[in-house]
Structure formats: structure tokens, C-alpha cells
C-alpha positions as CSV (number, residue, x, y, z in Angstrom):
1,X,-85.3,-228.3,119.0
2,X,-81.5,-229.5,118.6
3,X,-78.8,-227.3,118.8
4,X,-77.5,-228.2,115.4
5,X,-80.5,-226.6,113.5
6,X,-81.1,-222.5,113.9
7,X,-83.8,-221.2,116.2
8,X,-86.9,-220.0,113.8
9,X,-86.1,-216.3,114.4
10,X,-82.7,-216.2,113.8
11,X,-83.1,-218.7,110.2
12,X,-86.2,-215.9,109.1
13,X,-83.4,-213.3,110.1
14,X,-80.7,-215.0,108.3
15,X,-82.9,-215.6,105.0
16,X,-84.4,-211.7,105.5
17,X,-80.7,-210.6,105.5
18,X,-79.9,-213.0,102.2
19,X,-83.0,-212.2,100.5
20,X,-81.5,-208.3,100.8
21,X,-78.4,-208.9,99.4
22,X,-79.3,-210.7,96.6
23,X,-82.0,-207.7,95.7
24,X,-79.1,-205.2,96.3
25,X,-76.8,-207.5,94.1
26,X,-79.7,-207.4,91.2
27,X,-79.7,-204.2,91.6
28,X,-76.2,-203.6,91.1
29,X,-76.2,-206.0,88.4
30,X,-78.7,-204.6,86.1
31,X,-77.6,-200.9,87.4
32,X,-73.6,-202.0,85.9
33,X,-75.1,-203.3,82.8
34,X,-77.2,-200.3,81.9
35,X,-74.2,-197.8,82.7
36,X,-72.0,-200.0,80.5
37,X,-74.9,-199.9,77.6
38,X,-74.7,-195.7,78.3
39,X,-71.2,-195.6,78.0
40,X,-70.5,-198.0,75.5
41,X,-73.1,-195.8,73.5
42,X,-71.4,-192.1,74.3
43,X,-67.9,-193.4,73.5
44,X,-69.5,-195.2,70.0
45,X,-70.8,-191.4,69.3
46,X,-67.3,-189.5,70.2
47,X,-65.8,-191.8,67.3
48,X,-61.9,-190.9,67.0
49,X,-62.6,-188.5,70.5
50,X,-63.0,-191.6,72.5
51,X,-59.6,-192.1,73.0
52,X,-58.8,-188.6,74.2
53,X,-61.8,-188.5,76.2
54,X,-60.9,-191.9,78.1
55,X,-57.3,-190.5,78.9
56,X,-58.9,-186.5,79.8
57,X,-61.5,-188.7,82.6
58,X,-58.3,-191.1,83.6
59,X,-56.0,-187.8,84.3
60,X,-58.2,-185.9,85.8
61,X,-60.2,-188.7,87.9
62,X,-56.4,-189.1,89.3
63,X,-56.0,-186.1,90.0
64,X,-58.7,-185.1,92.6
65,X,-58.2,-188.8,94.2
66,X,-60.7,-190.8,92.9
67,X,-60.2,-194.4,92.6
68,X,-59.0,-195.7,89.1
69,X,-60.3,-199.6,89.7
70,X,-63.4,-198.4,87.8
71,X,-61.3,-196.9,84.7
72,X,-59.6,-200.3,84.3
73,X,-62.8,-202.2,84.4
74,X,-64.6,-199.7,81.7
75,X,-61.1,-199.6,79.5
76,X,-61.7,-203.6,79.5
77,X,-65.1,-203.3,78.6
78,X,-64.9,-200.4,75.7
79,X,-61.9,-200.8,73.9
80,X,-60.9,-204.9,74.7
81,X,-58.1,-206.5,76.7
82,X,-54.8,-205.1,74.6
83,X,-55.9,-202.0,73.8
84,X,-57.6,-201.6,77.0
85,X,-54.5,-202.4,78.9
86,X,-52.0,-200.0,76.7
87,X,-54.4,-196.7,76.9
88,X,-54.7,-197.4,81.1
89,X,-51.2,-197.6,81.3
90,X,-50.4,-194.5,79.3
91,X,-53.4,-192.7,80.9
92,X,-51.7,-194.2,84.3
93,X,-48.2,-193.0,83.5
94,X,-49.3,-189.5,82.6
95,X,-51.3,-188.9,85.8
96,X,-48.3,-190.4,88.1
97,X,-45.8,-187.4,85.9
98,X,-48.6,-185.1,86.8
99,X,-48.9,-186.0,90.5
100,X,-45.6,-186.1,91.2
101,X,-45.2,-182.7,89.2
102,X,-47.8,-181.1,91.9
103,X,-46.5,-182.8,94.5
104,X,-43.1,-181.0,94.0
105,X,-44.4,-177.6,92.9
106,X,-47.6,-175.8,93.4
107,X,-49.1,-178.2,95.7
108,X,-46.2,-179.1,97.4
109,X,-47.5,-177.6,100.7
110,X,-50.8,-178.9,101.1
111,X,-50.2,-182.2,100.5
112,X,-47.9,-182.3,102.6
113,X,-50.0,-181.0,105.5
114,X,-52.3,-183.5,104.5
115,X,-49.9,-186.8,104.4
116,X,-48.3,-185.9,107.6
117,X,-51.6,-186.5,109.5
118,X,-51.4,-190.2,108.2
119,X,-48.6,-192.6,109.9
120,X,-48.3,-194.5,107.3
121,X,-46.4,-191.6,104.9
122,X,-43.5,-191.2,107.7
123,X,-43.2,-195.2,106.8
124,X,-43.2,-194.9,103.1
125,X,-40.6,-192.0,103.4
126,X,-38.1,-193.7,105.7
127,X,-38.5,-197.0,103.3
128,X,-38.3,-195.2,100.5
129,X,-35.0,-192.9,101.7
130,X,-33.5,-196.2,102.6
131,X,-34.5,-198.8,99.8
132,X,-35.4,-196.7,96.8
133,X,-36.8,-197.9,93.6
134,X,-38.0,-201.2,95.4
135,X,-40.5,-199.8,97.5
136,X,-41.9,-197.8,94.5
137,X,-42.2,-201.0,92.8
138,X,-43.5,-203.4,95.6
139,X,-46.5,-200.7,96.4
140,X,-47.6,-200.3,92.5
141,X,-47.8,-204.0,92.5
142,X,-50.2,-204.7,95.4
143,X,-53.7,-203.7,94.0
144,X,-55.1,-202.9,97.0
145,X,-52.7,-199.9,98.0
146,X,-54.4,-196.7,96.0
147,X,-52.1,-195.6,93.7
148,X,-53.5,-191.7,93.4
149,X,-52.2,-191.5,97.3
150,X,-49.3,-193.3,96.1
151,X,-48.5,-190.8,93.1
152,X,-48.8,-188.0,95.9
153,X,-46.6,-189.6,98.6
154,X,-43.7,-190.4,96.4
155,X,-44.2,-186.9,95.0
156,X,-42.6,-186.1,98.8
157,X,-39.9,-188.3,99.2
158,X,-36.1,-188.5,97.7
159,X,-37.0,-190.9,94.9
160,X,-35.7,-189.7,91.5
161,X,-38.5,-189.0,88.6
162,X,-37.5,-191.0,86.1
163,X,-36.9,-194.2,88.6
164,X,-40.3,-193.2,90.6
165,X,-42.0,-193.0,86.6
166,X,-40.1,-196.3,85.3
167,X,-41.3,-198.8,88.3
168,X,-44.7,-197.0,88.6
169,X,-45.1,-198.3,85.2
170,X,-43.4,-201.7,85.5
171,X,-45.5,-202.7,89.2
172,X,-48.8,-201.4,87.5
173,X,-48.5,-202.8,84.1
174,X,-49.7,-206.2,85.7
175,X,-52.7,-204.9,88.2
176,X,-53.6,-203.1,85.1
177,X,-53.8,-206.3,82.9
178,X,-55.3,-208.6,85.6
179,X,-58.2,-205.5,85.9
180,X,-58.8,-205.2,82.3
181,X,-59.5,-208.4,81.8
182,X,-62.1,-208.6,84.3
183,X,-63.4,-205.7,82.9
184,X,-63.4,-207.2,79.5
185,X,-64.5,-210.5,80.0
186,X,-67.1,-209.0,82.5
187,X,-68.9,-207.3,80.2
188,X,-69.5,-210.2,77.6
189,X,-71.5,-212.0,80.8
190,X,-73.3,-209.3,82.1
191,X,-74.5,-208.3,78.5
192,X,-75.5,-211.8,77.8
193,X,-72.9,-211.9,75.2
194,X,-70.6,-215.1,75.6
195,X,-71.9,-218.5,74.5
196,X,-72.5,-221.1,77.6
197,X,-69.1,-222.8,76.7
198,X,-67.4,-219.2,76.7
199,X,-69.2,-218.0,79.6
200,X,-67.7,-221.1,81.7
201,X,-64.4,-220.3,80.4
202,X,-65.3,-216.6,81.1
203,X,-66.3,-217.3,84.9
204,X,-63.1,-219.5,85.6
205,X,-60.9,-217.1,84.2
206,X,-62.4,-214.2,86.2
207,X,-62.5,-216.5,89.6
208,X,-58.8,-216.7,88.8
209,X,-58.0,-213.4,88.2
210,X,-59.3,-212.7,91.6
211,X,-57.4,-215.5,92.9
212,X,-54.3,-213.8,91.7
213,X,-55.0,-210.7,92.5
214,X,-55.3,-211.7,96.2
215,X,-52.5,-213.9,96.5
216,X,-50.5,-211.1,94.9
217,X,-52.1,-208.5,97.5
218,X,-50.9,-210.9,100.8
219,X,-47.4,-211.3,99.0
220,X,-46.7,-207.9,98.6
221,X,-47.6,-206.8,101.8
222,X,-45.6,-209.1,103.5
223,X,-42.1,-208.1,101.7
224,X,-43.7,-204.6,102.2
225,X,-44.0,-205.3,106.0
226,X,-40.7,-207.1,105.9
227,X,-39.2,-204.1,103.7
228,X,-40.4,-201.6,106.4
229,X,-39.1,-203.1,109.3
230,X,-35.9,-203.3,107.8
231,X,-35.3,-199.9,107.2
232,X,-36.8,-199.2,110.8
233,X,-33.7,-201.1,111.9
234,X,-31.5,-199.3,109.5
């Protein structure tokens, strides 16, 4: 057999392992849709409450570390693209106050212990001693940076509140948008929802929203990386 073609154990292997991944993509798929159909329901029950009861899971799911992506996905999908984006960034701006408020208090000491055992804080403190505000904006704005470890870190370093509660709402506000909309638009396609002309708009949008978001990603960490070394120097 030529060498351009795939030996008949390795294409069986290659179509066992796609033949998986589309099963566990399915899966996902039809998993997503009924958790959105759940929650879409509970929050439809909680009438006025759903709006407190967003913010309460937001707060407290930032709290204990858990990764908000999720959040801005379901804000999309249950309350629509503005209002979506303007309860994640007050629910946001809430739980970065209320990090940084344990982060200089009661917890001070622990999370400190536990940040010290990561190189990366000793790099976001120097930066952050020697640039300020900048770095505090430049890491909201790269969505792949979490920004509950974030909230934390900065809770341990020289930045000023009210600077450190200003930029963490100016970097986010546009991760938070380009997420919501994903979210929103999402959930018309997976429901079955958007008309054929809608859905192509729909899946264009969303394959540029993810173009976006990685472009933005690789630029911040470059004048991150560029931002660091700096202040090394310094």
C-alpha cells in the first residue's frame, strides 16, 4: 500500500477515536440543552427572585474559586445579551469588592500561604508594585487568565481599591460581552430556536466571537509578558 494512504489499523483507530468524540459531543450537546431547559424553567418559577438568585450563585461561585465562564454563558442564555451583560458585570464587580475585602482581612493569611506556592504571584506583585493600574487592566482583559485567582492576588499586592475595582470592571466589561453573546446566541441554536437564515448569521457571529476572543488572549499576554520583563528590569 502507498505511503500516502493510512495503514488499515491505524484508519479503524483514527475513525474509533472520531466516532467517540462525536458520541461524547452529542452527549454534551443534548446534556447542555436539557440543563438550559431546567434552568431556564427554575429561574421562570423564582419570577422577580431570579435576579437575586443569579447575583447570590455569581458571588458565591466566586468566592470558593469556581470558574465564572459558565455564569456568563447562562446570563446570555436567561436574561439576553444587555441585560445579561449588565447583571454579570455587577455580579462581577461585587465578588472582586468581596475578594479583595477577604483577601485583606480575615483571609489574609491563608491565601497568602496559598499564592506564595505559585511563581507566578511573586510576578504579578513585582508588576503590579511597579506598573499599577495597567497590570490590573491587561490581566481582566485576557479571558483566559481566571479572574477568581485574580480577585485574590491583587487582594495581596499595593494596588489601591478603588483603582484595583475601576479597571477590574473596565478589562472585564468586554470578556463579559463577547461571553454573553455566545451564551445568548448559543442557546437559540441549540434549542432549535433561530430560523436557517438566523442560525447562519448565529454561527458566523459565534465563530467570530471566538476569533476575537483568541486574538485578544495572544495580545494580552504578550504586553503581559513584555509588561513583566520590564519591571524585572526595573
Amino acid at each position: 500500500m502507498s505511503g500516502k494512504f493510512l495503514p488499515k489499523h491505524k484508519l479503524k483507530l483514527l475513525i474509533g477515536c472520531l466516532a467517540i468524540l462525536a458520541a461524547i459531543a452529542l452527549l454534551g450537546w443534548l446534556t447542555f440543552r436539557d440543563y438550559l431547559t431546567y434552568v431556564d424553567d427554575w429561574l421562570a418559577q423564582l419570577g422577580y427572585w431570579s435576579i437575586p438568585a443569579f447575583l447570590g450563585i455569581y458571588v458565591l461561585a466566586t468566592l470558593v474559586g469556581l470558574p465564572a465562564i459558565f455564569l456568563f454563558l447562562a446570563a446570555g442564555s436567561l436574561f439576553g445579551f444587555n441585560k445579561g451583560v449588565f447583571l454579570v458585570s455587577l455580579a462581577d464587580t461585587i465578588s472582586a469588592s468581596a475578594c479583595y475585602g477577604l483577601g485583606r482581612t480575615v483571609a489574609r493569611k491563608r491565601i497568602k500561604r496559598w499564592l506564595t506556592q505559585r511563581p507566578q504571584f511573586a510576578q504579578l506583585d513585582h508588576a503590579v508594585a511597579e506598573k499599577g493600574w495597567k497590570i490590573v487592566f491587561l490581566t481582566r482583559l485576557s479571558p483566559i487568565l481566571p479572574s477568581n485567582i485574580l480577585n485574590y492576588g491583587f487582594s495581596l499586592t499595593r494596588i489601591d481599591f478603588w483603582h484595583y475595582i475601576f479597571f477590574t470592571w473596565l478589562g472585564m466589561l468586554p470578556v463579559i460581552g463577547l461571553y454573553v453573546y455566545l451564551g445568548s446566541v448559543g442557546t437559540n441554536l441549540i434549542k432549535g430556536e433561530a430560523h436557517r437564515g438566523t442560525m447562519a448569521l448565529s454561527v458566523v457571529g459565534i465563530l467570530a466571537t471566538i476569533g476575537v476572543l483568541i486574538y485578544t488572549a495572544k495580545l494580552t499576554r504578550q504586553v503581559l509578558s513584555s509588561q513583566f520583563n520590564s519591571s524585572k528590569k526595573n
